[in-house]
C-alpha positions as CSV (number, residue, x, y, z in Angstrom):
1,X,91.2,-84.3,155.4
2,X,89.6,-85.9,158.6
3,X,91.6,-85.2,162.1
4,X,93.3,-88.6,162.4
5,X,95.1,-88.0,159.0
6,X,95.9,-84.5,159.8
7,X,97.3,-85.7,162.9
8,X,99.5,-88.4,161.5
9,X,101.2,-85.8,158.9
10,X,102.1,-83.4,161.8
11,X,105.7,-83.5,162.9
12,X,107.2,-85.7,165.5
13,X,108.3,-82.9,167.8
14,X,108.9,-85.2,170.5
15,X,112.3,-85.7,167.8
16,X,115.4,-83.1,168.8
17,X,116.6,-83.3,165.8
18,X,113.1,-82.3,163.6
19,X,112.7,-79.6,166.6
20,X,116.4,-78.2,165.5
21,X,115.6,-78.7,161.9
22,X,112.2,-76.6,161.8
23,X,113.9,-74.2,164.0
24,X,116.6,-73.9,161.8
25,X,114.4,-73.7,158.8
26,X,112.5,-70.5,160.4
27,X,115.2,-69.0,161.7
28,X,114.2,-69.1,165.2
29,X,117.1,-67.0,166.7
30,X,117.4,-66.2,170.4
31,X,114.2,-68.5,170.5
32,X,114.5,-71.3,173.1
33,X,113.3,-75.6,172.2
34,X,111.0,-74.6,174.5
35,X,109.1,-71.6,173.5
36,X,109.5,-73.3,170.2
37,X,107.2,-76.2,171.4
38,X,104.7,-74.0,173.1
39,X,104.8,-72.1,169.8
40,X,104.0,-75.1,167.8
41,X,101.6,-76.5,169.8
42,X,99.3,-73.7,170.0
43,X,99.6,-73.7,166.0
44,X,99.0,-77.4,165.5
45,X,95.9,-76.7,167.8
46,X,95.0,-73.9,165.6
47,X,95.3,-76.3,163.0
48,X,93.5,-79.1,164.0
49,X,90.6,-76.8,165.0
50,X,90.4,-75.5,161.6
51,X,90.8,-79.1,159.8
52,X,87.5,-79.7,162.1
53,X,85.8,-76.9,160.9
54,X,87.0,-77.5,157.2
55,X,89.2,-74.4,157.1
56,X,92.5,-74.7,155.3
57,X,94.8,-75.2,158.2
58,X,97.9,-73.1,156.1
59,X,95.5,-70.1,156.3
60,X,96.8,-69.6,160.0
61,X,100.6,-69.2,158.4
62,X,102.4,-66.3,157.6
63,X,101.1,-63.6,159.3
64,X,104.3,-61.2,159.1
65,X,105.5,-62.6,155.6
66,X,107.2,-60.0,153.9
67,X,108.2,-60.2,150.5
68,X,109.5,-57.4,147.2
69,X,110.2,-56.8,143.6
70,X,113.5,-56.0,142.6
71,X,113.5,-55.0,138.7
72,X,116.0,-53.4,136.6
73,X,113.4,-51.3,135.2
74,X,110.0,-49.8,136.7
75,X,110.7,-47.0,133.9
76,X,108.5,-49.1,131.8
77,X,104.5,-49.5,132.2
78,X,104.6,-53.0,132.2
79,X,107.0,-53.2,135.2
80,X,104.7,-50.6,136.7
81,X,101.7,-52.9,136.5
82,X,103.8,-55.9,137.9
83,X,104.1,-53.4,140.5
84,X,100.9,-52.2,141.7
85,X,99.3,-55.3,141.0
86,X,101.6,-57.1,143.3
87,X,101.1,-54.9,145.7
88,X,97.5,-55.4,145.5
89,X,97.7,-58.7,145.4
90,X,100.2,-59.2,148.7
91,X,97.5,-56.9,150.6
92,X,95.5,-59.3,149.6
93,X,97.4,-62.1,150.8
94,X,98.4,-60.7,154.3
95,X,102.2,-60.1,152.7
96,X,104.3,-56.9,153.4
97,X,105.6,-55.8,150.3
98,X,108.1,-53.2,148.8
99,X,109.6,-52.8,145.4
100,X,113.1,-51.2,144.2
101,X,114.4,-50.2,140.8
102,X,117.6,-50.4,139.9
103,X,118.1,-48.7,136.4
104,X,119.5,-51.1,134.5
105,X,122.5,-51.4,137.2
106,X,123.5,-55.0,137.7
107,X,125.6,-54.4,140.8
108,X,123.2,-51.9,142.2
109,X,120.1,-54.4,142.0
110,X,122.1,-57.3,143.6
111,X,122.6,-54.7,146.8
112,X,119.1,-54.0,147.0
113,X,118.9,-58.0,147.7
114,X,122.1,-58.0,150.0
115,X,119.7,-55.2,151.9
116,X,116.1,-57.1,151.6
117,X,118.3,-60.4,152.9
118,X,119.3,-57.8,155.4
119,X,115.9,-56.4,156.5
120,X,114.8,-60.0,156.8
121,X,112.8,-60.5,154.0
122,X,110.6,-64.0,153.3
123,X,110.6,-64.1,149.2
124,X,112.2,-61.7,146.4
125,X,110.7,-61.6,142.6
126,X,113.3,-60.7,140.2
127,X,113.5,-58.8,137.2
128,X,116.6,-58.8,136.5
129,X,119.2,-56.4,135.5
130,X,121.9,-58.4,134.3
131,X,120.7,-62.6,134.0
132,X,124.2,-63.7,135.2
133,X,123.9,-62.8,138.5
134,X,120.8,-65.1,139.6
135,X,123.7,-67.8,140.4
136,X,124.8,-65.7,143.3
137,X,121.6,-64.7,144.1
138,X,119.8,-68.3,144.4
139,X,123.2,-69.1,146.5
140,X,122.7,-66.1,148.8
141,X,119.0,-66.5,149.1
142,X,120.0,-70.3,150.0
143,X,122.2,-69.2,153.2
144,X,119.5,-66.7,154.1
145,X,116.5,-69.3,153.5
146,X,114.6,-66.9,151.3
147,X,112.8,-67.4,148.6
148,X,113.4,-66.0,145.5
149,X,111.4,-66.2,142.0
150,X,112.7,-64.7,138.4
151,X,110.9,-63.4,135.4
152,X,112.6,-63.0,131.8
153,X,115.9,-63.0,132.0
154,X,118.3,-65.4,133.5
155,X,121.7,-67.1,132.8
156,X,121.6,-69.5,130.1
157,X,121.0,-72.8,131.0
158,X,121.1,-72.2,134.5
159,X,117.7,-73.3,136.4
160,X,116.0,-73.6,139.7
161,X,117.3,-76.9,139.4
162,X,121.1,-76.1,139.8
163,X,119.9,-74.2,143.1
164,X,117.9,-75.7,145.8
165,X,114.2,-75.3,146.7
166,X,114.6,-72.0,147.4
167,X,115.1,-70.5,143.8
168,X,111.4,-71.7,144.1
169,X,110.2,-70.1,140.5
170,X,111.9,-69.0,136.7
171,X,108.8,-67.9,134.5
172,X,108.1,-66.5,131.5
173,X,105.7,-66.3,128.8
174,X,106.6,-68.3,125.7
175,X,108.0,-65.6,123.9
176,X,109.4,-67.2,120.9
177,X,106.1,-68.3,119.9
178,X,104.6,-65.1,120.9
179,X,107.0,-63.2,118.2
180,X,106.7,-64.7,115.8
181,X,102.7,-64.4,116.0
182,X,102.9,-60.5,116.4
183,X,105.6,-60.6,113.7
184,X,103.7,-62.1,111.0
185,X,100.7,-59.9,111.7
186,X,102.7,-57.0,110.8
187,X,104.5,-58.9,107.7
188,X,100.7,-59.6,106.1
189,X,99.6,-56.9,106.3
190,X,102.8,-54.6,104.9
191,X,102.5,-57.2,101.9
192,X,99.0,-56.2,101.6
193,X,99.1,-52.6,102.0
194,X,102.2,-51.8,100.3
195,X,103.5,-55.2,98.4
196,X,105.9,-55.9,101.1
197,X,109.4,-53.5,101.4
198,X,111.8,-52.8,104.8
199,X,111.4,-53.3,108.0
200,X,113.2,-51.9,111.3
201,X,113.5,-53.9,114.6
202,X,113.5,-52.0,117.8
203,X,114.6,-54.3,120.2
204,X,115.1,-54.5,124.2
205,X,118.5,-54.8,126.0
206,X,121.6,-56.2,123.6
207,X,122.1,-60.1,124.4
208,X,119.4,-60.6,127.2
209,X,117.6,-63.8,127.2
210,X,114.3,-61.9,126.7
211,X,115.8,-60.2,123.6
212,X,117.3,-63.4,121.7
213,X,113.8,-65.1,122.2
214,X,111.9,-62.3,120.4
215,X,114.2,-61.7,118.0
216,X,114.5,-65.3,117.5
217,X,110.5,-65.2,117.0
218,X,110.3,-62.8,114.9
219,X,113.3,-63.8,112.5
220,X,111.4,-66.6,112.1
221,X,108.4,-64.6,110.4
222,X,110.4,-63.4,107.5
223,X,110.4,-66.9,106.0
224,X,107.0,-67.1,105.3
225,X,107.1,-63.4,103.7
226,X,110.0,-62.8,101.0
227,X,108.6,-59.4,100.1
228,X,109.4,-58.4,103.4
229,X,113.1,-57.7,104.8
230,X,114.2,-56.8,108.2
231,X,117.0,-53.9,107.0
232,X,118.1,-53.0,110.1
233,X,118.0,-52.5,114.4
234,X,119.0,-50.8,117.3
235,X,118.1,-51.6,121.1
236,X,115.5,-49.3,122.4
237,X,116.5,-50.5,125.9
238,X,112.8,-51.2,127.4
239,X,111.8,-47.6,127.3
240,X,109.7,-44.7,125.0
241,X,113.1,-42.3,125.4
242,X,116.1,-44.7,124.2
243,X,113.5,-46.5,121.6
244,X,112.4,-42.5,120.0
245,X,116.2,-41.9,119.8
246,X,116.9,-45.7,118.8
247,X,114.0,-45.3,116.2
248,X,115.2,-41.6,114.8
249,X,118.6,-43.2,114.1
250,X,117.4,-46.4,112.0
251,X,114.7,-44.3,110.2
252,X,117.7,-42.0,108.8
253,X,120.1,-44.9,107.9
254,X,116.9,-46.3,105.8
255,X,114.5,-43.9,104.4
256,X,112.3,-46.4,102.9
257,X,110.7,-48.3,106.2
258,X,107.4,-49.6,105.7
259,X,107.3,-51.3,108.9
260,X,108.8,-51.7,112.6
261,X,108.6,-54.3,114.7
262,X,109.1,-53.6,118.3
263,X,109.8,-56.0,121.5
264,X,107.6,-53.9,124.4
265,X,104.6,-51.4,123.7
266,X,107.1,-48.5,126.0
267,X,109.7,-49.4,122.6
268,X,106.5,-48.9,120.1
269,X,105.6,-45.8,121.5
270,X,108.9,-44.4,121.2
271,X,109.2,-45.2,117.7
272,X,105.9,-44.0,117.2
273,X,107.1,-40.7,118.4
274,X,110.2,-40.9,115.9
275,X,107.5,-41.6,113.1
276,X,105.6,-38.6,113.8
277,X,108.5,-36.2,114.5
278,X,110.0,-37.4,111.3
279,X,106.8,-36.2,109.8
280,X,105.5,-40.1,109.2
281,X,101.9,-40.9,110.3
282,X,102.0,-44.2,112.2
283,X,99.7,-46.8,111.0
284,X,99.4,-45.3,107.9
285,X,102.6,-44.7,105.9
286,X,104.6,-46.9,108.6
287,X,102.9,-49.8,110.3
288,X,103.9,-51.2,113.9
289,X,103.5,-53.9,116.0
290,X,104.5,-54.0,120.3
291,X,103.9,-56.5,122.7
292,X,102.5,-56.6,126.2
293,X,99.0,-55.1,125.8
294,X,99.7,-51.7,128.4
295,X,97.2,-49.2,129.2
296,X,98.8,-46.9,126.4
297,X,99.7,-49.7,123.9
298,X,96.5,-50.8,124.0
299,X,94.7,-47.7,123.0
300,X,97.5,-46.9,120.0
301,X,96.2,-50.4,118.5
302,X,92.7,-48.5,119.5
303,X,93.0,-45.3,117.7
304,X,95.2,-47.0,114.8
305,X,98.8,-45.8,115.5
306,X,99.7,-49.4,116.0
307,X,98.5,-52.3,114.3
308,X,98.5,-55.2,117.5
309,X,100.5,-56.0,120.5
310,X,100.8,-58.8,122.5
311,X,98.0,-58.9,125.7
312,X,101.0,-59.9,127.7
313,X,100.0,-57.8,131.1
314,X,102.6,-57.3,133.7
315,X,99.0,-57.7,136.4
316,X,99.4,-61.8,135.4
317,X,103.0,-62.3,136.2
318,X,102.5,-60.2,139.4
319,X,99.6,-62.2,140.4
320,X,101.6,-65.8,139.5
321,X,104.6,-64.7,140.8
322,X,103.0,-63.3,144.2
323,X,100.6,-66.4,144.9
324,X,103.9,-68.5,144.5
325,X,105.6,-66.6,147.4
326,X,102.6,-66.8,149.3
327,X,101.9,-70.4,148.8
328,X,105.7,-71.8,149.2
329,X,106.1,-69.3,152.7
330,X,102.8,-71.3,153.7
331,X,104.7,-74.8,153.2
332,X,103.5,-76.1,149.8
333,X,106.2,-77.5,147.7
334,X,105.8,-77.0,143.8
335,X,107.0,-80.6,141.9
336,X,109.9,-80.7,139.5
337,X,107.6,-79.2,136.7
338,X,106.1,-76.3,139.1
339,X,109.3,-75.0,139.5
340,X,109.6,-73.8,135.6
341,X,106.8,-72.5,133.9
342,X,106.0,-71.0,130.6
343,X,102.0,-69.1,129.9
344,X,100.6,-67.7,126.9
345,X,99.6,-64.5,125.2
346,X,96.9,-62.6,123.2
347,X,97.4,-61.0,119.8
348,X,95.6,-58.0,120.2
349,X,94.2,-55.4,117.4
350,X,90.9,-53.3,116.8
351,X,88.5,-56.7,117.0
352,X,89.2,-57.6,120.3
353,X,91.3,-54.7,122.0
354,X,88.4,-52.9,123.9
355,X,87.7,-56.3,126.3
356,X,91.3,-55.9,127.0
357,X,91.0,-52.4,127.6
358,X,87.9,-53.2,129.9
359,X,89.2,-55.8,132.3
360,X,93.5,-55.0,132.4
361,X,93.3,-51.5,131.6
362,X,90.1,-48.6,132.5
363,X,89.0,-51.1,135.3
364,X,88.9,-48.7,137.8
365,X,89.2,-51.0,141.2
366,X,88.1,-53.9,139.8
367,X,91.0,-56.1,140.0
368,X,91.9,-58.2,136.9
369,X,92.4,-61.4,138.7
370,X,91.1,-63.2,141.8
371,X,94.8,-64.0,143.3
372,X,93.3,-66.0,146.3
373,X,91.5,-68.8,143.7
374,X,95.2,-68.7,142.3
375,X,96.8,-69.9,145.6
376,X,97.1,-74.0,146.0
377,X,97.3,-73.3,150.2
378,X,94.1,-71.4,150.1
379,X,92.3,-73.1,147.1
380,X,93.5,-76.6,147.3
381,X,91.0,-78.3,145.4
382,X,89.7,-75.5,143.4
383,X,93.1,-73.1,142.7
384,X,93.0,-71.7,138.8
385,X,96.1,-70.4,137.0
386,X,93.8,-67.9,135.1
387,X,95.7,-68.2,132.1
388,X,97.6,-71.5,129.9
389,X,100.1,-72.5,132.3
390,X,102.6,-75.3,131.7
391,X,105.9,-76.8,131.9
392,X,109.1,-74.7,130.7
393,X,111.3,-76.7,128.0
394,X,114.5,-75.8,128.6
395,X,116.1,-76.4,124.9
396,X,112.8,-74.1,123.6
397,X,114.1,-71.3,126.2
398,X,117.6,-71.2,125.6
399,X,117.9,-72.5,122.1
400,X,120.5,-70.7,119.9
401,X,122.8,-70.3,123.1
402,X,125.6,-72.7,123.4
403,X,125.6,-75.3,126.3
404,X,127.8,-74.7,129.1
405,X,131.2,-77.1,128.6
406,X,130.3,-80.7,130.3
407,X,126.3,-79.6,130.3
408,X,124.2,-81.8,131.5
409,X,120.6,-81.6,132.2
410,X,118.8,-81.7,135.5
411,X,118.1,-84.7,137.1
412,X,115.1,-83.7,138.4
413,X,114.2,-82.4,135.0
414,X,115.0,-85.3,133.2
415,X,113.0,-87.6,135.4
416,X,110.1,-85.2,135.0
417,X,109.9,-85.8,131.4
418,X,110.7,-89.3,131.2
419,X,108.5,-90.5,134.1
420,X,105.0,-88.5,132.6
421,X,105.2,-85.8,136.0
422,X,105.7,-82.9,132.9
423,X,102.5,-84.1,130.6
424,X,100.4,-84.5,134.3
425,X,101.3,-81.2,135.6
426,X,100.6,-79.6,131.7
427,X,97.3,-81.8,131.6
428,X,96.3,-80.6,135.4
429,X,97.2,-77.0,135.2
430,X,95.0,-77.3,132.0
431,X,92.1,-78.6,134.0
432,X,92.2,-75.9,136.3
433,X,91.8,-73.5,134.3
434,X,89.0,-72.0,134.3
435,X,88.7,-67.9,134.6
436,X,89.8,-67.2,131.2
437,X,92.2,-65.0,130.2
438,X,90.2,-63.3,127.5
439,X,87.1,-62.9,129.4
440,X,85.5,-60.4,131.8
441,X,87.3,-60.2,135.3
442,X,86.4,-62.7,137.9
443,X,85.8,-59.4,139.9
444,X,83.6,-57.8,137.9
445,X,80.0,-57.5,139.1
């Protein structure tokens, strides 16, 4: 962008009203017009004289941007790894960041937001708790002009799109898909091994979105293998300690399990626990499958104890989730499509785990992702999504949930689709990406 045009898209502060408005919009309290405009013009200069030296003018922003994670559980490793690596990745980034857990305690999470909207804090990722309350949430974080992003669960057929532009981000990886994938790897090979037989489901937290998707995914497996039958489950709550007690229970109401199918690697390690204390050797006389591709998951697929998992590692989400705050706090605006995105997964067993192992797990400090190149403020022209990025559906995410009475979908959303925004935005994401997923780390030397 040459001076003249980077002149003609700064605001007309000779305008009251856009001086109010941006004032308004920063929350500029106690701050006079005044100071406002010598403010703003020193940063336009700054600006300008970075547009002349071909420096991204955005890079100036956000010095004291401050931005945490508020999830329902950091008992779990992936939740751990969203943790540090958004940590890392704010550092990075020049953002302040700070992370609370809230135990699985709806109304306990939602006042650790009340106290970040207190402490005056730019963006919030969710994980949440309990999916209903993100309505109050996106309205609070509305008043407050914060930003707030969510990942996995939500309230059914609720969307950024019945907020504003600050519920800037809902995300998740396309889990239903995913399932099934891991499903059927188990399914094939308990026909193999033993001729097929009974198989236990270990599953999350009872009725969250996350849950119904997986278990929608992997009820879908069964079809294509009628030797196989899922006999039974219990929730096993995200964690090793309710999924070993969850396990211990379904392994005594059926004593003939060839086969469990878990929904997190923390769950398969719990059951693998069960199997072992029960006198079972997991992997041998009863095979299992996670998802998410953790440090320990991945080395039970290593030494055999569980046949695959899912490479679904929390370090991605962070880094997407992070660069999101970052860019948005820096004034980019995602389109219509932006604002709901889906990403894929690895199925991961002894052929390809020790890459995985390499780059997401015994890295050392070699971080898995270069979260700069992810940024559209700071890598305009070259930003990569370092993973399949693309649109959300909405009826893929919340099918088998009834439609709220009168439902109707999205304007914005609808236009999206209709007008060919979705299929660019799919087809450009795709173009950008080029630091693959199941490669060596951009970092690596």
């Amino acid at each position: 962008m040459n001076i003249k045009d980077f002149a003609r898209r700064m605001p007309d502060f000779t305008n009251r009203k856009v001086i109010d408005a941006h004032m308004e919009r920063l929350d500029t309290s106690g701050v006079s017009r005044r100071d406002f405009l010598s403010f703003a013009s020193a940063s336009a200069a700054a600006a300008v004289g970075a547009a002349y030296l071909g420096l991204p003018a955005t890079a100036i922003a956000s010095e004291n941007g401050k931005f945490a994670y508020l999830t329902g559980f950091l008992i779990n490793e992936w939740n751990q790894t969203f943790d540090r690596t958004a940590k890392k990745a704010g550092e990075v980034l020049g953002l302040n960041y700070s992370s609370f857990d809230s135990s699985l305690d709806g109304e306990k999470q939602y006042n650790q937001f009340e106290s970040q909207v207190a402490a005056s804090t730019n963006g919030v990722i969710f994980n949440l708790a309990d999916g209903s309350a993100i309505r109050g949430i996106s309205r609070v974080a509305s008043q407050n002009k914060i930003y707030v992003a969510n990942v996995w669960d939500s309230l059914p057929w609720f969307t950024p799109f019945d907020a504003d532009e600050y519920y800037t981000l809902f995300a998740v990886s396309e889990e239903v898909t995913a399932h099934r994938e891991i499903t059927e790897v188990l399914l094939a090979e308990v026909t193999e091994k033993f001729g097929g037989g009974d198989i236990i489901g270990v599953t999350g937290s009872k009725g969250s979105l996350l849950e119904l998707q997986r278990n929608r995914g992997r009820d879908q497996a069964f079809e294509k293998f009628p030797k196989t039958k899922l006999v039974d489950e219990l929730p096993g709550l995200w964690n090793r300690e309710d999924a070993l007690k969850a396990t211990e229970d379904l392994l005594t109401r059926n004593p003939n399990v060839v086969g469990i199918v878990t929904q997190d690697d923390d769950i398969a390690l719990g059951s693998i626990a069960a199997l072992k204390a029960a006198g079972l050797r997991p992997g041998e006389d009863v095979l299992i499958v996670g998802t998410s591709g953790t440090g320990l998951g991945s080395k039970a697929v290593k030494n055999g104890e569980m046949l695959a998992t899912k490479g679904n590692t929390g370090a991605f989400a962070a880094a997407l989730f992070t660069t999101r705050i970052y860019d948005v706090l820096n004034g980019w605006v995602p389109r219509a499509p932006e604002r709901q995105l889906n990403w894929n997964t690895l199925t991961l067993d002894q052929s390809n785990i020790d890459g995985w192992i390499e780059r997401y797990v015994d890295n050392g400090d070699v971080e898995p992702f270069d979260y700069k190149r992810m940024s559209k403020v700071l890598h305009p022209e070259d930003w990569d999504p370092q993973n399949e990025v693309y649109p959300l559906d909405i009826d893929n995410n919340f099918a088998g949930i009834d439609k709220p009475q009168g439902y109707e979908y999205p304007a914005a959303y609808v236009a999206a689709r209709e007008n060919g925004e979705s299929a660019a935005v799919a087809a450009e994401y795709a173009e950008h990406y080029k630091i693959k997923y199941d490669g060596p780390s951009p970092n690596k030397a």
